[in-house]
C-alpha positions as CSV (number, residue, x, y, z in Angstrom):
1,X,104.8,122.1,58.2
2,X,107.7,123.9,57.9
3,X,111.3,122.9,59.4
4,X,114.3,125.0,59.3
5,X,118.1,124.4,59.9
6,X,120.9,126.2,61.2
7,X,124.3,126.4,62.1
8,X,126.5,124.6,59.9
9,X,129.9,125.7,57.9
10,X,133.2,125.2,57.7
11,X,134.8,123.8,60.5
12,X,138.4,121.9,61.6
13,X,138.3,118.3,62.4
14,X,138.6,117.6,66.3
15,X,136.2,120.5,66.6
16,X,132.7,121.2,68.3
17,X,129.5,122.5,66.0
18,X,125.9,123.2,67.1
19,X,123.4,122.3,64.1
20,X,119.7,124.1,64.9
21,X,116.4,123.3,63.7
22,X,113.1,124.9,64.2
23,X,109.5,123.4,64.0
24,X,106.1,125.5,62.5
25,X,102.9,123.9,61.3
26,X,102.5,121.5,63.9
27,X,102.5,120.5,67.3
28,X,106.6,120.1,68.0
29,X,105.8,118.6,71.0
30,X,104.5,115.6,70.3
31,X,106.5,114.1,67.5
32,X,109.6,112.0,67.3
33,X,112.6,114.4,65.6
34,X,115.8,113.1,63.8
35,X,118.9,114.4,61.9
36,X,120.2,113.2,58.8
37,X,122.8,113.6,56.7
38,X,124.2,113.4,53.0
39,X,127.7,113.1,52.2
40,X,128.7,114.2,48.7
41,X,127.9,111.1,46.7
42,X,126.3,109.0,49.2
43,X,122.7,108.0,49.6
44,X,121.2,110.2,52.7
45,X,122.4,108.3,56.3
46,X,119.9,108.4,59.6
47,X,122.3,110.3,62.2
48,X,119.9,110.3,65.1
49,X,116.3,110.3,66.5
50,X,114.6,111.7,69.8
51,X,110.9,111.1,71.0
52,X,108.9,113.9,71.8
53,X,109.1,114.3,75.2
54,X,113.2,114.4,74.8
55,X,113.7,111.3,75.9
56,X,115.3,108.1,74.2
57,X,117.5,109.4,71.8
58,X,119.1,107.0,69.7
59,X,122.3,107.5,67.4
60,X,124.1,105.8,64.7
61,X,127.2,104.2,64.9
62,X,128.9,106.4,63.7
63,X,128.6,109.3,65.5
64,X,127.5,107.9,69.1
65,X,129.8,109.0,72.0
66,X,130.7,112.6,69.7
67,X,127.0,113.7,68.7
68,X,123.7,114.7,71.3
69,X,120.5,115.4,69.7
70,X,118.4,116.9,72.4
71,X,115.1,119.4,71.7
72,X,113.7,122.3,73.3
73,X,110.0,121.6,73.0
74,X,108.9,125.1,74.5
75,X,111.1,127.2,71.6
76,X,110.3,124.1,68.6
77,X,113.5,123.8,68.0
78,X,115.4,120.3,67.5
79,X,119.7,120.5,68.1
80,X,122.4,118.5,67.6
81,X,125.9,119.2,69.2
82,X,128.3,117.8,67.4
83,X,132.0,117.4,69.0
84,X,134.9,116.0,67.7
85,X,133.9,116.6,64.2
86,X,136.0,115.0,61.7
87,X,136.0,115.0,58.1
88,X,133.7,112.6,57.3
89,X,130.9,114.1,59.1
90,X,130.9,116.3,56.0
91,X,127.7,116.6,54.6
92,X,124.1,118.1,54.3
93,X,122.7,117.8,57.2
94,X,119.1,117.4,57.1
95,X,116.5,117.4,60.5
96,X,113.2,115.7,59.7
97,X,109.8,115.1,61.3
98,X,108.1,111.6,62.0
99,X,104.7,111.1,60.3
100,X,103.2,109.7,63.1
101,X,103.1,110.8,66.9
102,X,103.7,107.0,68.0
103,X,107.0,106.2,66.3
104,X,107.5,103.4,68.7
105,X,104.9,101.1,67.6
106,X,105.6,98.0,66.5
107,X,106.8,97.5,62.6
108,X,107.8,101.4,62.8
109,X,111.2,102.6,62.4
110,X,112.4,105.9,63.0
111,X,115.9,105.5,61.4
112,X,114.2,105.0,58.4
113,X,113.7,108.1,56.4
114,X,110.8,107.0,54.4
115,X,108.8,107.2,57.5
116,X,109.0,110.9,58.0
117,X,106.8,113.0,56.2
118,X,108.9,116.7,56.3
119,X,112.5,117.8,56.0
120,X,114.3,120.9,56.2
121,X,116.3,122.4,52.8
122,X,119.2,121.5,55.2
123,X,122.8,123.0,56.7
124,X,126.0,122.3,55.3
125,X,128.6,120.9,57.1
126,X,132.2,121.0,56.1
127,X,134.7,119.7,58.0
128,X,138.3,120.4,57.0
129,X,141.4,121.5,58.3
């Protein structure tokens, strides 16, 4: 399994960014996908999650309304448009792979990053004016 990131840098707050992740080594399709994030000297934060067939994507707080996650299942590739960027989005951002192909069942939690089973090296995003 292999997961790689792109797209991050240095941006202004009140900007829009496009974070890219692409899938090898297994079957993209059929897993759940999420985005994390680190901010320097903070404990790594669940961003957002989407089921396999790109449906039922769920955010965190803190980003809903200004962050989509959506996936391209025929290119493997996992993205996450982030708008209105503002300087606490900075961070590592990380995308990540649920271990299992049923992340909905019951006593699973896909916001919780102990139940995924690969991660990227991650993207850098730094958000300052």
């Amino acid at each position: 399994v292999q997961l790689v990131e792109f797209g991050g840098g240095l941006v202004q707050p009140g900007t829009s960014l496009m974070l890219s992740c692409v899938g090898s080594g297994f079957t993209f399709s059929v897993y759940t996908m999420a985005w994390f994030r680190q901010a320097p000297g903070k404990e790594l934060e669940w961003v957002s999650f989407i089921l396999g067939g790109g449906h039922s994507p769920q955010y965190a707080h803190s980003v809903d309304g200004r962050f989509t996650i959506s996936r391209d299942n025929t290119k493997n590739t996992l993205y996450l448009q982030m708008n209105d960027v503002q300087s606490e989005d900075t961070a590592i951002y990380y995308c990540a792979k649920y271990y299992h192909v049923f992340s909905q069942a019951p006593g699973r939690d896909p916001r919780n990053i102990r139940e995924y089973d690969a991660r990227g090296q991650g993207t850098q995003v730094f958000v300052h004016s």
